[in-house]
N, C-alpha and C positions, 0 to 999 in steps of 0.2 A: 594800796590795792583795793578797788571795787565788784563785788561782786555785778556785772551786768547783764547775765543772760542766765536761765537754766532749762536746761532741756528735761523731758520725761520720757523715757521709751518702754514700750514693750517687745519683750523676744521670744518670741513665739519657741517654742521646742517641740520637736517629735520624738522626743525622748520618752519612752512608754515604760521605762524603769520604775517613774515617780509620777504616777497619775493623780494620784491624792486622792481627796475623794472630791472631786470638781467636774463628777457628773452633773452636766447640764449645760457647762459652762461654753462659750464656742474652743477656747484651747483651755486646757486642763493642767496645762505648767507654761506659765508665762512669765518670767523674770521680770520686777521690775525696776529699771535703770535710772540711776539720778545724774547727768551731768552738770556742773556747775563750771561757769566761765567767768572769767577774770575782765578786766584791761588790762592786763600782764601777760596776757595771753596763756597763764595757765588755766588747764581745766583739771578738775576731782571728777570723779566718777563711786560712786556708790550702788547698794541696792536694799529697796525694800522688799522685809521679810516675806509675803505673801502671795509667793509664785503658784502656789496651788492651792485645795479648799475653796474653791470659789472666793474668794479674795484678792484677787491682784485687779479687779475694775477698783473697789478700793479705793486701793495703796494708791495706784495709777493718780485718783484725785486727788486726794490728800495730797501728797507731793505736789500737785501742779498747787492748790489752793494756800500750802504752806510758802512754795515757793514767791508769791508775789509778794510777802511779807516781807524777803530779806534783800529783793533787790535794791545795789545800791549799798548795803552793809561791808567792812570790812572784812573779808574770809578769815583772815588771821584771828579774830575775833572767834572763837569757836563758843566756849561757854558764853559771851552775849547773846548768840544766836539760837542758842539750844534755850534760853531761861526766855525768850521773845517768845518763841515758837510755844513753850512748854506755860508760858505764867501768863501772857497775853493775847493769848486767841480760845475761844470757846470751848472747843474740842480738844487743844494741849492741856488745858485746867482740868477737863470731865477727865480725859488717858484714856485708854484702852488700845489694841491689840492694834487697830489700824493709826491711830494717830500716834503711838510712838511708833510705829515701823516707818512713819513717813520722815518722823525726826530724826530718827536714826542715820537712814537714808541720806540725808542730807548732814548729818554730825560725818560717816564714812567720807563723803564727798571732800568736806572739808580739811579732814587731815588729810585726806591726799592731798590738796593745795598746799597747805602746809607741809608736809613732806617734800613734793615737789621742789619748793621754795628752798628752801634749808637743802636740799639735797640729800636730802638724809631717808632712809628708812623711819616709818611712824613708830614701830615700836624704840627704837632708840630716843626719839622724842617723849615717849611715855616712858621715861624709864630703864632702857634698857634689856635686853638678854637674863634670864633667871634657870635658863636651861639651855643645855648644848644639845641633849637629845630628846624628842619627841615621840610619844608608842604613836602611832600612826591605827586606826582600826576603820575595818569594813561596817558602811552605818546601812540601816533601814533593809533587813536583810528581806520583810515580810513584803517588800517592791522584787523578788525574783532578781535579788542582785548579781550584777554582772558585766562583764562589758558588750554583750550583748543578749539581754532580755527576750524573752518570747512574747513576741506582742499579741499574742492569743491567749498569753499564760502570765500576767501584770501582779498578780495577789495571790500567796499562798496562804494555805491555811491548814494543810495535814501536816502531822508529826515526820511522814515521810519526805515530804519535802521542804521542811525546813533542816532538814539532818542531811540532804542532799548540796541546799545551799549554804550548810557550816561546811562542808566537804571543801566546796570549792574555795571557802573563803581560803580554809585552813593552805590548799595546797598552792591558795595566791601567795604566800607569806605573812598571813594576816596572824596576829598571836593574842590578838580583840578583835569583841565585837560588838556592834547596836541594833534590836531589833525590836519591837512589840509583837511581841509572840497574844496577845490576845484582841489584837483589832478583827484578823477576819476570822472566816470560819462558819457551819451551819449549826455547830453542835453548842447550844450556851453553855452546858457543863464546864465548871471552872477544871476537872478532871481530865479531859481530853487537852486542854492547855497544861496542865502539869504534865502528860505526854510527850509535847511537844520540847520542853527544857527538857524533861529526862532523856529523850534522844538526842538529841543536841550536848548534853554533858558528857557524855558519851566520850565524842571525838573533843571536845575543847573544853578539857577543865580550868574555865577563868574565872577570877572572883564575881563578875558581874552577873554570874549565875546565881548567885547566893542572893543576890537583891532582888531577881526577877521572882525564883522562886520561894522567899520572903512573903515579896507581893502578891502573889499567887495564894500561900497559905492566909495572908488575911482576907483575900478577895472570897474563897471559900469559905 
């Protein structure tokens, strides 16, 4: 099998959940997609990291410039193409944030081909099942999480409504959760952010509280 073609896309989102902070950018969450095609006519499908932050123009290159390296290469080859990409070209040697998300990108792609192949699920190829159940948890609570966001109201940053959107996660069935309680906000006081977990502990006593407000007492 040959790798002969790979495609790079961008997909635009109006999803105002996750703006990031990619003020300036023309879209502010842009996915972006790596297909790779075969002569076997399978294709992988991947994504680099860097959908928002002003980072997916990027990723966007990187993939395309990574990609002409490995046309032609066997897919089933996965670590060949990862040590090429990583030990042979400029920016795989330097790393950083954009050149491995393009590698990555294309590592995803790849086991999908080989999953595809094999017929199999990729985690069964890596190994196998290590768990039958998974806690599932509500992430990035400090995007106004939800299934649908007020696109006028994108970033919280009072005590009071972050204790509003633990509410809703709680009565999702969520029993975790993920947030940065100290990104936004006008007040710097690290005090007003202990506020905020202490209302929030309130209603959902989870251990992850104990580490935010850890972080908290050394950040003060």
């Amino acid at each position: 099998m040959k790798i002969t073609s790979i495609d790079v896309m961008k997909i635009p989102s109006p999803d105002v959940s996750f703006s990031g902070n990619g003020g300036g950018s023309t879209e502010e969450w842009s996915p972006i997609i790596v297909r790779i095609n075969t002569d076997e006519g399978i294709s992988g499908f991947g994504e680099a990291g860097l959908a928002y932050g002003k980072g997916w123009r990027a990723g966007f290159g990187m993939v395309q410039d990574f990609a002409h390296t490995i046309i032609g290469e066997d897919p089933m080859n996965i670590e060949k193409i990862w040590d090429k990409l990583q030990r042979t070209t400029y920016w795989g040697i330097a790393g950083g944030v954009v050149p491995n998300a393009a590698i990555s990108a294309i590592d995803i792609a790849l086991w999908d081909i080989k999953g595809k192949y094999y017929r199999s699920p990729v985690y069964q190829l890596l190994g196998g099942k290590t768990n039958q159940h998974l806690r599932a948890y509500a992430s990035q609570l400090q995007y106004n999480w939800g299934t649908a966001p007020d696109p006028a109201h994108p970033k919280l940053s009072t005590p009071a409504e972050y204790a509003d959107v633990a509410r809703r996660v709680k009565e999702a069935g969520f029993t975790a959760l993920k947030f940065d309680p100290i990104m936004w906000g006008d007040d710097p006081l690290m005090t007003a952010k202990c506020s905020i977990v202490s209302n929030i502990t309130s209603i959902m006593a989870l251990p992850v509280w104990l580490v935010v407000l850890n972080l908290i007492r050394v950040g003060g």
